[in-house]
VEXVO-125521 format. One record per atom (N, C-alpha, C): residue in one letter; x, y, z. Coordinates in steps of 0.05 Angstrom, whole numbers, plus 5000, padded with zeros to 4 digits. Each point is the difference from the previous one (the first is absolute). Layout:
N
AXYZ ...
***
This chain:
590
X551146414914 X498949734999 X501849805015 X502150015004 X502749775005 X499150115027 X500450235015 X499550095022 X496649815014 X498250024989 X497849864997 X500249745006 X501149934982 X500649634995 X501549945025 X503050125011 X500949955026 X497350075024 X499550145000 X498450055028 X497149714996 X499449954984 X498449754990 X500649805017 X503549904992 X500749754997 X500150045028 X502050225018 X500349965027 X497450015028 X497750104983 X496749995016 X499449724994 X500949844988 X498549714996 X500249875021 X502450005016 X499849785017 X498550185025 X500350225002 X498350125023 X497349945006 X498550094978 X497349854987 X499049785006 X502449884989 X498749675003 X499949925023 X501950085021 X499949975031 X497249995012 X499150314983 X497250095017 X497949865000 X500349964969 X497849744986 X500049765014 X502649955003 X500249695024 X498550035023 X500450255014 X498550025021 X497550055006 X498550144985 X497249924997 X499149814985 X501649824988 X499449754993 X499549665025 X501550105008 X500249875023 X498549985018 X498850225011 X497950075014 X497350094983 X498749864992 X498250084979 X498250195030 X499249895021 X498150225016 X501650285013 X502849974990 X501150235013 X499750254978 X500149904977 X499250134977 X496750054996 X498349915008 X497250105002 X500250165019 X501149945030 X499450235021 X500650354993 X503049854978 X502050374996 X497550094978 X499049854976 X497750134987 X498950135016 X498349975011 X497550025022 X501750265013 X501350045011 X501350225019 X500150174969 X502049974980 X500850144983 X497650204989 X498449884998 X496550094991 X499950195015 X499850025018 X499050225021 X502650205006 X501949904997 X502650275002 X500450164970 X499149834987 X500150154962 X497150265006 X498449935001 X497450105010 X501950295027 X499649865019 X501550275015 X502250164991 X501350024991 X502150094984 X498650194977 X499549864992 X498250114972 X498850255006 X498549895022 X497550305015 X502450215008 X501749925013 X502150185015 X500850174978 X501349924977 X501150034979 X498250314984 X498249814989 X498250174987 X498750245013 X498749935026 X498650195010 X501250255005 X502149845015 X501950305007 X500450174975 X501449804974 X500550204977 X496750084990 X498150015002 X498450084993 X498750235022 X500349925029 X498550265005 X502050284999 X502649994999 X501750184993 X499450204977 X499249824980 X499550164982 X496250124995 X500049795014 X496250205011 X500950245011 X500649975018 X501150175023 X501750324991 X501649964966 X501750114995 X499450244991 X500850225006 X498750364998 X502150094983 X499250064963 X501450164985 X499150295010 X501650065008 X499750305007 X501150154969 X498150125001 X500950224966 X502250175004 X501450094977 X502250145010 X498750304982 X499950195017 X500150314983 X501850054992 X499450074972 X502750154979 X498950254989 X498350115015 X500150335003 X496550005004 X499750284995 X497450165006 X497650124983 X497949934995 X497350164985 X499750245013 X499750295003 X498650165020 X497450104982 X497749945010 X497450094991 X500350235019 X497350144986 X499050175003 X498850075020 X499249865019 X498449995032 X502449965016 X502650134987 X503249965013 X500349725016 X499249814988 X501249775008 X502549884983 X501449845014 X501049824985 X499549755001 X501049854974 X498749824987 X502049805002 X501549735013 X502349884991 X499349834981 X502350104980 X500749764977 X501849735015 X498349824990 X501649735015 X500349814979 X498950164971 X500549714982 X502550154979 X500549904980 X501249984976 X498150174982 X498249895001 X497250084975 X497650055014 X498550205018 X498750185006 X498250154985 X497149844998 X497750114991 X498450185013 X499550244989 X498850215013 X497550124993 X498750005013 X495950064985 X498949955019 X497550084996 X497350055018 X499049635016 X501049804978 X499149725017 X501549905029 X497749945011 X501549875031 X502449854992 X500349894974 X502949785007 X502150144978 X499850204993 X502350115000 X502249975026 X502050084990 X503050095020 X499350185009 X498950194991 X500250345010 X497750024987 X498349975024 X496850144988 X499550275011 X498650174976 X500150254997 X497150084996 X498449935029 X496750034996 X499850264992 X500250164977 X498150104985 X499150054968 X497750095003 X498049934977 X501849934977 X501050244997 X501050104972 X502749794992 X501149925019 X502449734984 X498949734997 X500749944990 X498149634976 X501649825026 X497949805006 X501449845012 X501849825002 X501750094973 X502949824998 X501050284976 X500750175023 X501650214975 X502349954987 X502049925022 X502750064987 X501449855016 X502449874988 X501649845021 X502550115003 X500549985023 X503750125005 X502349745012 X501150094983 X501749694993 X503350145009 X502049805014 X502350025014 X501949774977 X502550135005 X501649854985 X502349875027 X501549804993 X501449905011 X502150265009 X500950154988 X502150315002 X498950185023 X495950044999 X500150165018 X497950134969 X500149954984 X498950214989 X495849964991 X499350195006 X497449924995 X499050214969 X496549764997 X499250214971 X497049914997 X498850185000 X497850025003 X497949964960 X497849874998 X498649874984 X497649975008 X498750214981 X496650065000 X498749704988 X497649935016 X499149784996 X498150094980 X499550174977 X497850074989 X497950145018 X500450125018 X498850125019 X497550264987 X497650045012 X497950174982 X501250295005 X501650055025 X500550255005 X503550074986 X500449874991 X503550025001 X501750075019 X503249964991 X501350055015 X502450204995 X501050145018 X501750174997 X501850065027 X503149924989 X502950045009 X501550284999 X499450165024 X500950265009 X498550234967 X497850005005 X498250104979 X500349844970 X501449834996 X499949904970 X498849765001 X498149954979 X498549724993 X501649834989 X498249795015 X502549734997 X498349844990 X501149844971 X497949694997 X501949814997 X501950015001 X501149735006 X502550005027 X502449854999 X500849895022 X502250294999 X499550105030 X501150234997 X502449985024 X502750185005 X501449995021 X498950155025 X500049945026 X499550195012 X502350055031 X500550265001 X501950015027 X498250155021 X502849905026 X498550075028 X499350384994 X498150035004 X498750205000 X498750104985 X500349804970 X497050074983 X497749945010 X498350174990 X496750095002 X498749774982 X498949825002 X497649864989 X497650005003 X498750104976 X497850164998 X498249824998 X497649915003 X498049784993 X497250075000 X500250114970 X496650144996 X499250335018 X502750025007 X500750295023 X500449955022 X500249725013 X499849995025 X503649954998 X502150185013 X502650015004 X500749865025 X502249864984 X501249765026 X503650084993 X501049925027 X503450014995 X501049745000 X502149964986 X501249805017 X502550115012 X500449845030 X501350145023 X501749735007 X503350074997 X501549785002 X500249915036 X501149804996 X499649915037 X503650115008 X499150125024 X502350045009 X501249805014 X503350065009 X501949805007 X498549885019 X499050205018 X499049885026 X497449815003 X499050114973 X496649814994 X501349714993 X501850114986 X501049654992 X502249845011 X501250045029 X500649975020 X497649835011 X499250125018 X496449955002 X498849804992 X499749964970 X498649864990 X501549664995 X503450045006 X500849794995 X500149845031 X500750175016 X499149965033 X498049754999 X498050234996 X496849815001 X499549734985 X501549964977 X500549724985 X500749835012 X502550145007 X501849745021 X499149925020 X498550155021 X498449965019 X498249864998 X498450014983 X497549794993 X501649784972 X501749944994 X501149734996 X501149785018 X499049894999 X500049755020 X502849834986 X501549985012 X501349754993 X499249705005 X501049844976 X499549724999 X503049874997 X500849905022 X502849864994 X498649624996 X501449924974 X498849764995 X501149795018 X502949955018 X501349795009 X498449775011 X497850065023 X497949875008 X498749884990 X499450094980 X498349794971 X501649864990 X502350134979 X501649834997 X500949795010 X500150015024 X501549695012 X497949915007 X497050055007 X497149794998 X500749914977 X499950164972 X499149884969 X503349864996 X502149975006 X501949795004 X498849805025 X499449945022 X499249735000 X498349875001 X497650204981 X497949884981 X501649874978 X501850104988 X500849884976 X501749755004 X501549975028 X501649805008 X497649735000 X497750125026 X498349765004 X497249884967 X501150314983 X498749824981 X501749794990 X502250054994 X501849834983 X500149705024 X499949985017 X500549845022 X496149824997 X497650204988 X498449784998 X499849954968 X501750094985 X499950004967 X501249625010 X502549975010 X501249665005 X498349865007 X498750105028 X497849775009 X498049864985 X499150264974 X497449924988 X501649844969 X502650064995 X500249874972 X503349865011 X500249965019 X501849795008 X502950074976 X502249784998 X502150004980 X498550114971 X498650054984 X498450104986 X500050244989 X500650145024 X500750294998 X502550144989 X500150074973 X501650095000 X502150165018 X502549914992 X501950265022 X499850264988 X499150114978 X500350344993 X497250205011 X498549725017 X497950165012 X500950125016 X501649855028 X501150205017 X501750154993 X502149964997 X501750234983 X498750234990 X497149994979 X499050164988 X499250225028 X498949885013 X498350085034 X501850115020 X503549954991 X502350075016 X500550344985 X499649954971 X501350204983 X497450225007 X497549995002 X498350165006 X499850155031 X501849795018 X499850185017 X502550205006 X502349874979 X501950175007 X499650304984 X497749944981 X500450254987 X498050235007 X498549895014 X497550295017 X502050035022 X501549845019 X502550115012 X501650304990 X500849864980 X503250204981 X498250204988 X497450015002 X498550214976 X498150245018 X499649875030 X498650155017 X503350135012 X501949925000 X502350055020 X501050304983 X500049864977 X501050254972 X498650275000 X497049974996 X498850165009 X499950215018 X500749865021 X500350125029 X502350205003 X501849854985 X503550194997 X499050264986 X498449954978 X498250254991 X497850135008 X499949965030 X499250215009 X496049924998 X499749774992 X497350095002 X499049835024 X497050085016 X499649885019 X497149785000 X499849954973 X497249935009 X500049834973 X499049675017 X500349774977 X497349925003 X497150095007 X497449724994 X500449904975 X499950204980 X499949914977 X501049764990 X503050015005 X502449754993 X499049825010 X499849995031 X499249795017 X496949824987 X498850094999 X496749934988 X501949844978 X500950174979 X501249824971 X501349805008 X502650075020 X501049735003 X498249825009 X497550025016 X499049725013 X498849884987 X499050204980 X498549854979 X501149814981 X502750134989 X502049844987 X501849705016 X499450065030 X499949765013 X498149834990 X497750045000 X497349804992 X499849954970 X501350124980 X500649944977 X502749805001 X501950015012 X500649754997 X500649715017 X497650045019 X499349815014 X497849854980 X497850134978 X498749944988 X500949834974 X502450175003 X501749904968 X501449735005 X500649925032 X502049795000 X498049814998 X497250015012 X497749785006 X500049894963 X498150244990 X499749934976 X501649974969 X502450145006 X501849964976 X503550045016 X500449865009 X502950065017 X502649994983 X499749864979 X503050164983 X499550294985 X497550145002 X500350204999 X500450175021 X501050035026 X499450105025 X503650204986 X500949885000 X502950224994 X499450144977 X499149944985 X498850254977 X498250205012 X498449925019 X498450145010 X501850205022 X502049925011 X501750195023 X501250184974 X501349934972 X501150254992 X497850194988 X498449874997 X497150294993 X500050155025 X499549805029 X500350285011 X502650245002 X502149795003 X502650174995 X499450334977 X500349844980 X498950124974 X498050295016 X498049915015 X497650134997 X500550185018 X502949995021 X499950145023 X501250254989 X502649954985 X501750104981 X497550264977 X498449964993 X498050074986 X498750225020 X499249975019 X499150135022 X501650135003 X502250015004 X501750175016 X501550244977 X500550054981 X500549924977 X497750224985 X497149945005 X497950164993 X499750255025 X500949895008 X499550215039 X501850244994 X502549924986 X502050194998 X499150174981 X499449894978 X499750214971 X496850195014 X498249885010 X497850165010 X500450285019 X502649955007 X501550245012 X498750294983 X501549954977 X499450194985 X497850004977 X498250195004 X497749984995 X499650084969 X502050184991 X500450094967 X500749794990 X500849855007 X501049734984 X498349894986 X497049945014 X497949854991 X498550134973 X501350245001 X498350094981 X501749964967 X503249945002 X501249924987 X499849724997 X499549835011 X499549794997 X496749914990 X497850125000 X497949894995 X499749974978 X501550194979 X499549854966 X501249735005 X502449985005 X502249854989 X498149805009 X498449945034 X499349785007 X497349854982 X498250224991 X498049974975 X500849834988 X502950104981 X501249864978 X500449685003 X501649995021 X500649785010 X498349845015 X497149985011 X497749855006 X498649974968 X499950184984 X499049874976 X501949784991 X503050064997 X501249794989 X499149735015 X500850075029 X498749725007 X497349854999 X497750144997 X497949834996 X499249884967 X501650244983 X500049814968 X501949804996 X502249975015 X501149705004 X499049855012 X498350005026 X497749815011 X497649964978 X500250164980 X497449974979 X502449774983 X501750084991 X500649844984 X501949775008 X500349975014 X501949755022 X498549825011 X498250125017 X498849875021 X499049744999 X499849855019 X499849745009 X497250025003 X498449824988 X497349955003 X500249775028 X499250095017 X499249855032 X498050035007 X498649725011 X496850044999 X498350255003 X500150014967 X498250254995 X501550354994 X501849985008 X501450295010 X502349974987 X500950094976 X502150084986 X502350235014 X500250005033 X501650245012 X502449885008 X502049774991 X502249905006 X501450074974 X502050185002 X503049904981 X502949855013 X499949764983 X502949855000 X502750064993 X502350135004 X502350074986 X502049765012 X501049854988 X502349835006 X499049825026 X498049974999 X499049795023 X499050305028 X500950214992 X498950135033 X497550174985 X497149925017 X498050135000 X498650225017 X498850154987 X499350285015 X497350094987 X499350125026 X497550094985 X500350324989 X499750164973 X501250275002 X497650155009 X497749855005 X497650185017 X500550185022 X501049815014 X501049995027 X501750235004 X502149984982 X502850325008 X497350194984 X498449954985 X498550364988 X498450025022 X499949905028 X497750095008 X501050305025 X503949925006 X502250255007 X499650274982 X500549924980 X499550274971 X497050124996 X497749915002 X497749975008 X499950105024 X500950155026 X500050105013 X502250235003 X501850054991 X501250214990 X499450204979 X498349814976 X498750194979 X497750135016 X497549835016 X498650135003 X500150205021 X502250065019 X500350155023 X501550274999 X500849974970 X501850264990 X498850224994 X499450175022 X497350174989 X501150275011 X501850015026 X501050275003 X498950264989 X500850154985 X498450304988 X496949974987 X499849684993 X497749904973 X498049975015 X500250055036 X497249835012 X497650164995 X497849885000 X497150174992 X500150084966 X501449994990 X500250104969 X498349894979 X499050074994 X497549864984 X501949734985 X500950084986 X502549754978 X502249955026 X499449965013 X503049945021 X498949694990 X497749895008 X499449615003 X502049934960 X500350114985 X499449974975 X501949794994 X502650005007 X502549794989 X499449795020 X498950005026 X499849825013 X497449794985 X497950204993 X498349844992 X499949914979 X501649964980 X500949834974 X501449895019 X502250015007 X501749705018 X498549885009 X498050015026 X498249765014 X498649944979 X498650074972 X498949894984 X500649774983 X503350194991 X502249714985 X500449765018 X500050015028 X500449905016 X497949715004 X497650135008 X497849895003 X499349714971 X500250204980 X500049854972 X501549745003 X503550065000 X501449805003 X499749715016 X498850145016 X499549835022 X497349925000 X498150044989 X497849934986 X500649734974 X501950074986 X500349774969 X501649815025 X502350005014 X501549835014 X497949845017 X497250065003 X498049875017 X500350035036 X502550145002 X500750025031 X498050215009 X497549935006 X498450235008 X500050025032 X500649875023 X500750075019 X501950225008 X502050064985 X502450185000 X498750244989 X498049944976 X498650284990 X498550055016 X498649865013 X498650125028 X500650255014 X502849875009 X501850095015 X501150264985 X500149994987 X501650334980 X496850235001 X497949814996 X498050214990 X498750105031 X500349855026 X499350125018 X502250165018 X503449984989 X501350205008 X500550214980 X498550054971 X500150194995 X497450155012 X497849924996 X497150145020 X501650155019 X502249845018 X500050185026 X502050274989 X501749914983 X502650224989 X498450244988 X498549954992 X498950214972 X497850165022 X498249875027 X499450125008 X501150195022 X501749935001 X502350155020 X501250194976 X500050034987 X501450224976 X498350214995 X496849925001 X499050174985 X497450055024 X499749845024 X497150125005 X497849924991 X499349904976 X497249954985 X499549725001 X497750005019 X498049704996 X498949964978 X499450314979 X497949844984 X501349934984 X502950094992 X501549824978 X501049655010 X500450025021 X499849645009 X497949855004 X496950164998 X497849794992 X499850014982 X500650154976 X500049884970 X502049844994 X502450055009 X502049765000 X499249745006 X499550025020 X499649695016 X497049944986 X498350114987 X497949954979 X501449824978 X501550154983 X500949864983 X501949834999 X500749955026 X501449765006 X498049755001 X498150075015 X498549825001 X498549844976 X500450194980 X498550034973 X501749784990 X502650025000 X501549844989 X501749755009 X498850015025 X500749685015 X496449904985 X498650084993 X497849834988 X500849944971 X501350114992 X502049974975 X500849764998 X502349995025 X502449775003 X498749785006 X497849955016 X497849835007 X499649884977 X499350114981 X498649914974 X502049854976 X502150145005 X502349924988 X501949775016 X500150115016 X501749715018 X498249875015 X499249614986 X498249925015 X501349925025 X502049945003 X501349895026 X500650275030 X498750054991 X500150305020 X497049975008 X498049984978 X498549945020 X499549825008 X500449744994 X500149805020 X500349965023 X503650165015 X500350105016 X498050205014 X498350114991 X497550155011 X497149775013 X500649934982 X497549694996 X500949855025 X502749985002 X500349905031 X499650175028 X500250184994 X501050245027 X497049955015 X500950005027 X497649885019 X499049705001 X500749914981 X498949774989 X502849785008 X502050025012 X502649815008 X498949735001 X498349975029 X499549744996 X497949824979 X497650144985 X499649864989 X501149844963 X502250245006 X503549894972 X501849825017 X500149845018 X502149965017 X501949914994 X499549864975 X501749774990 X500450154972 X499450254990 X500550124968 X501450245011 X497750224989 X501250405008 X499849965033 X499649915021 X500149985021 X502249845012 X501149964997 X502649765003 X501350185022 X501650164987 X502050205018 X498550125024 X498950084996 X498150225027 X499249755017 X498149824989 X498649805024 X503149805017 X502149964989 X501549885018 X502150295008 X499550235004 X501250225016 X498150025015 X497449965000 X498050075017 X500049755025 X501149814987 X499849725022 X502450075009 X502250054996 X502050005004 X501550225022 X498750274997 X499650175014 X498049985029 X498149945001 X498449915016 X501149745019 X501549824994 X501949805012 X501850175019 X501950164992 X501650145015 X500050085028 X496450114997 X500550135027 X500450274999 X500750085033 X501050225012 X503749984992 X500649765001 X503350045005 X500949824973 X498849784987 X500249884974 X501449745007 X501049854980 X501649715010 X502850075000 X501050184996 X503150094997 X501249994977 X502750104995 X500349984971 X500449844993 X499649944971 X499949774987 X498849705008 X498050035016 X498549775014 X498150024990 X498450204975 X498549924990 X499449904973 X498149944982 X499549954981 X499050194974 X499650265007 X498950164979 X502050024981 X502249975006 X502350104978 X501249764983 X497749835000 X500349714978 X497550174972 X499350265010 X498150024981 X501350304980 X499249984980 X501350184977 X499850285011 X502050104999 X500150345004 X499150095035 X501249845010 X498349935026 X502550265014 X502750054990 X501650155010 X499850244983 X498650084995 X499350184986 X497750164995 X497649844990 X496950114994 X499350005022 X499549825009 X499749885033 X501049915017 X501850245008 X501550035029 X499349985020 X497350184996 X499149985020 X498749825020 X498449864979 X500049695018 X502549865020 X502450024982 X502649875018 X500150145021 X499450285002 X501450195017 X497149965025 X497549854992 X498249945021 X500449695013 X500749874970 X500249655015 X503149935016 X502650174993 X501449905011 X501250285010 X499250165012 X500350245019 X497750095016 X497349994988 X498450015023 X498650224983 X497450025013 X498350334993 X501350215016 X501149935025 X502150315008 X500850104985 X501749864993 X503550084986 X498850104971 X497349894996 X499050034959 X499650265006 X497750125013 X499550235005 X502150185012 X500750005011 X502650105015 X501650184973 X500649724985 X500750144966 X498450174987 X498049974999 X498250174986 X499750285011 X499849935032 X499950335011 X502550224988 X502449835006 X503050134992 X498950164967 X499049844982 X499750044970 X497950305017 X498549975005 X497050185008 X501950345005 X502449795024 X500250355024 X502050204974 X501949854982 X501450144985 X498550254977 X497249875003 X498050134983 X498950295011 X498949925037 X499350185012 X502450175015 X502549934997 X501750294998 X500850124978 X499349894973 X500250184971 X497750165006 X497849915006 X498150315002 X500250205017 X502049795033 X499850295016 X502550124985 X501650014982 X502050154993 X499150154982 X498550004993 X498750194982 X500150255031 X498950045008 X500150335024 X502650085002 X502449794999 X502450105006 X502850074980 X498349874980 X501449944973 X501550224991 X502750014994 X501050294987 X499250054971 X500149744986 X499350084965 X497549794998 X497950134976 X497549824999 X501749664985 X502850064993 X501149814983 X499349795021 X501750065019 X500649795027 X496949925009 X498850144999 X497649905017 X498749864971 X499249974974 X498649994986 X501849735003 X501949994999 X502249784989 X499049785022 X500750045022 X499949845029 X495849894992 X498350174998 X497949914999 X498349774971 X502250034986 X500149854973 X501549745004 X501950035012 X501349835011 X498149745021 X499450155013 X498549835022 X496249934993 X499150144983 X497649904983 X500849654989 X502450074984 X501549784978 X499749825025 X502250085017 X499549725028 X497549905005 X498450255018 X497449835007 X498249844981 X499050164978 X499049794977 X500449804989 X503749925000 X500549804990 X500649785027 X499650095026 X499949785023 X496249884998 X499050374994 X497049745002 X499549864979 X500850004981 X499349814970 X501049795008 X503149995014 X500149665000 X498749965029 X500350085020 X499549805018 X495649995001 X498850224988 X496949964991 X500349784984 X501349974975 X499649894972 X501149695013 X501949925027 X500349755005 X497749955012 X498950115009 X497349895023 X498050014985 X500050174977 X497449974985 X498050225003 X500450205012 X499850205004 X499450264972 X501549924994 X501650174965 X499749724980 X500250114976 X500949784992 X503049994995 X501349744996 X502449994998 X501150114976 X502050165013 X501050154974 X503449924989 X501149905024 X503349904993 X502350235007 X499050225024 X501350105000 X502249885031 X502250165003 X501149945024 X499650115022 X500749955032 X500150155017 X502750125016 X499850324998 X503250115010 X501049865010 X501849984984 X502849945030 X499149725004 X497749825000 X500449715004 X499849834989 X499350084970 X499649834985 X502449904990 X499949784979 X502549874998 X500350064966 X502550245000 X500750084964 X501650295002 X502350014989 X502550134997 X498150375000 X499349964970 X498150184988 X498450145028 X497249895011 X499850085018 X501950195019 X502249775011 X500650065021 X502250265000 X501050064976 X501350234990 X498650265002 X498149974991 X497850214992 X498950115030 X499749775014 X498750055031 X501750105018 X501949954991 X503250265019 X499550284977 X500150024978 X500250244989 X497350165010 X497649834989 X497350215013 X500450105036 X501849865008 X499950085033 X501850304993 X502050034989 X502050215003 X497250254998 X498249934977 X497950325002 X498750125026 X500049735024 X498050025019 X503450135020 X502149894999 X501950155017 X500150284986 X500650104985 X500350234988 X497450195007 X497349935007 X498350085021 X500450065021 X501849875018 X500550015021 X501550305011 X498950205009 X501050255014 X500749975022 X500349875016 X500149995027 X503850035004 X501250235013 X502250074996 X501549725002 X503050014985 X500349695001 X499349744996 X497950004994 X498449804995 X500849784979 X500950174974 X499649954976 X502850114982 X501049704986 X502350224973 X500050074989 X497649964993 X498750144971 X499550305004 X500650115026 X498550255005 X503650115010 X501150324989 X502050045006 X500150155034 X501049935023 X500150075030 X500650285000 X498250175014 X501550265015 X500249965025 X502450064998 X500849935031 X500350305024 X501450134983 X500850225020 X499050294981 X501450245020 X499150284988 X502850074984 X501649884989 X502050054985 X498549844976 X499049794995 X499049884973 X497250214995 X498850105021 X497350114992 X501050334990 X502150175013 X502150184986 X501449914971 X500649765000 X500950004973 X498449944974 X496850025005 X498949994978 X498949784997 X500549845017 X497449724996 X497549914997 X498550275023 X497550105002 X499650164977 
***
């Protein structure tokens, strides 16, 4: 803090210089707006696009960790962790004939190398070098797996296959060196802070820039760190940092002595990221950890039951010694660890079973707390988790039945919920009641433009939760519809490479994890930025990475570590441990 307080006192007179000088020239200061508009805008596109078509563009190549040999003497490569085998087209290893059930048996890999095979309740059974097997059995390179009679091997990969196969990774991994962005998204951040003075003159706090100094030094020191470790490929970071640029360009407009609280969440949140990337290394871990995390998301939501801060309407704030948090927010990390822990359990009739009492305690909680936007949000990333576990639609239209059953419940019970319904579509004729918020994001957004009035030149953020519920308006009235959407795509593309990782994925953990992950994202970007326009109705939730709140912005570095830990692309990723050469693939790595 003393460190803080000096760098303060000696930016003041710098500052004020600057301020003098677009004070002085009041039209020299409209011209640099005007230019600034359109270089924030170019930048932006440069920025984003590139990190986004990279990762369009980006080919998880699967890695083989050995061999199926059927019976028509083919072989079969294993490329996942957990390998379903049966007569259906979307098995791993489909085995078109009659007599095996189309989800017989799964063959599952351990971190060691060791695999074990587990009859899905199959009509024909199964049998391991002539012995019947019904539960999770060991199997080595050269046992016989029998499936209703049809005999399969498994056939380990040789040095040279996996030689080969690491070849071909590297080859089709593209490197992404971030420097070029980086120094765009530094003097975006320079020329924001340079129109943050113009628009709020002496006014401006000095820990804005500073805050805007400390953010760029630290995607600097954090992409540089990285790099010493060997990995090659930042969209991800880059996308978060820009976004966390626009969070606190948003934060200085509408609440600017929070703007340095807001730089150590991201600190906090990068730390968290990086931090989660490491422990995802190892993949047994999670399975030691998913009670403990159970335990500990219940503790937290019965202290939000019994703590919590009643805020219009939504009992989801606890206060300790003046610092507030939402504990929704950290269960929604544990909430994607419980539900992704499925390794040997996938397809298992009772595999959904502990998960589905958790999303239920879950749901509940967050049902009496009235935060039903966030329950939204849990009940449409468990739909996607549970269907990724198990395969079955018709158990998620009876789910999502009786969900529905019981939002007619909460309707009946909570009249102010539906009121909020009573408005939806209806903005302007509430304009001045339930329409208040949406109809001046809707004027306000629509003002903007293509490029917006610049930061802090507008007026939306004189209105309640305007850095927060409705961001998105700011991010149209004083950045433009480019730069709004621009954001939204970034939220979109992180989504459409959690599904292509599913083809390349080594464990269903990683891929179930990364696609749970990025559901949570997309859903909760369209609730707020629909629910500001009126689209949705408003529900109070935030948007990644730009909205303005600790909670959030913690959570939105941790959910990113599931979507790196997806990432196969050799180097790519820390979360994923590197083979580099044929001495690590000799010593047992593979």
């Amino acid at each position: 803090m003393e460190l803080f307080t000096s760098l303060s006192e000696a930016s003041k007179p710098f500052m004020e210089k600057i301020s003098d000088v677009f004070q002085s020239d009041p039209t020299f200061a409209v011209y640099f707006t005007t230019a600034a508009r359109w270089i924030f805008v170019i930048l932006a596109v440069f920025i984003l696009f590139k990190s986004i078509r990279s990762l369009l563009e980006a080919k998880n190549t699967p890695e083989t960790w050995a061999f199926l040999a059927l019976p028509d003497g083919s072989h079969v490569p294993l490329t996942h962790w957990e390998n379903v085998i049966g007569r259906a087209k979307s098995a791993d290893v489909v085995v078109d004939i009659l007599t095996v059930s189309r989800n017989h048996g799964t063959l599952c890999r351990d971190e060691d190398g060791n695999w074990r095979y587990n009859d899905l309740g199959s009509k024909g059974g199964s049998m391991i070098n002539e012995k019947h097997v019904y539960r999770s059995t060991p199997v080595k390179a050269g046992d016989t797996i029998s499936l209703a009679g049809v005999n399969c091997v498994l056939v380990p990969a040789s040095l040279q296959e996996k030689m080969e196969d690491l070849g071909r990774r590297k080859k089709r991994s593209r490197k992404f060196p971030p420097w070029t962005l980086l120094l765009s998204l530094t003097i975006f951040q320079i020329l924001l802070c340079l129109q943050l003075i113009v628009a709020e003159g002496g006014e401006l706090p000095i820990t804005v820039p500073l805050s805007f100094a400390g953010l760029t030094v630290l995607m600097w020191a954090f992409c540089t760190f990285l790099k010493v470790m060997r990995s090659t490929n930042f969209e991800m970071e880059v996308i978060a940092f820009f976004l966390c640029t626009l969070n606190l360009a948003i934060t200085a407009t509408a609440a600017p002595n929070e703007v340095s609280k807001q730089l150590i969440t991201i600190i906090l949140g990068v730390v968290l990221f990086f931090c989660l990337c490491i422990y995802l290394r190892d993949l047994s871990r999670t399975l030691l950890i998913r009670r403990i995390l159970v335990a500990a998301s219940v503790l937290l939501l019965l202290i939000n039951l019994a703590f919590g801060t009643l805020t219009y309407g939504a009992a989801n704030w606890v206060s300790i010694g003046g610092f507030s948090f939402q504990p929704s927010e950290f269960v929604k990390i544990a909430f994607i660890f419980i539900g992704s822990a499925t390794l040997d359990e996938l397809y298992e009739k009772k595999n959904l079973g502990l998960f589905m009492l958790f999303s239920l305690f879950c749901l509940g909680c967050l049902a009496v707390m009235g935060d039903f936007g966030t329950a939204a949000i849990f009940f449409v990333t468990y739909l996607v988790i549970s269907f990724l576990r198990s395969g079955e639609f018709s158990k998620l239209i009876l789910t999502a039945g009786g969900a529905f059953a019981a939002g007619l419940m909460v309707l009946r019970f909570r009249p102010y919920i539906a009121e909020r319904f009573a408005t939806w579509g209806h903005a302007w004729q509430y304009a001045d009641t339930g329409g208040f918020q949406q109809t001046r994001t809707m004027s306000a957004g629509a003002s903007g433009g293509l490029v917006g009035y610049g930061s802090g030149d507008g007026w939306l953020h004189n209105v309640f939760a305007s850095d927060t519920d409705l961001v998105f308006g700011i991010l149209c009235e004083e950045w433009g519809l480019i730069i709004a959407i621009l954001a939204v795509l970034a939220i979109i593309t992180l989504g459409v490479f959690a599904v292509r990782s599913i083809m390349g994925g080594r464990s269903t953990f990683y891929t179930i994890a990364a696609c749970g992950a990025t559901s949570l994202f997309i859903f909760q970007t369209m609730l707020n930025v629909f629910g500001a326009v009126d689209i949705f109705p408003l529900t109070g939730v935030t948007f990644p990475f730009v909205s303005n709140g600790g909670s959030s912005m913690l959570v939105s570095w941790g959910l990113l570590a599931f979507l790196k830990a997806a990432d196969t692309r050799q180097g790519a990723s820390i979360a994923v441990r590197k083979i580099e050469d044929e001495e690590e693939i000799e010593g047992g790595t593979l």
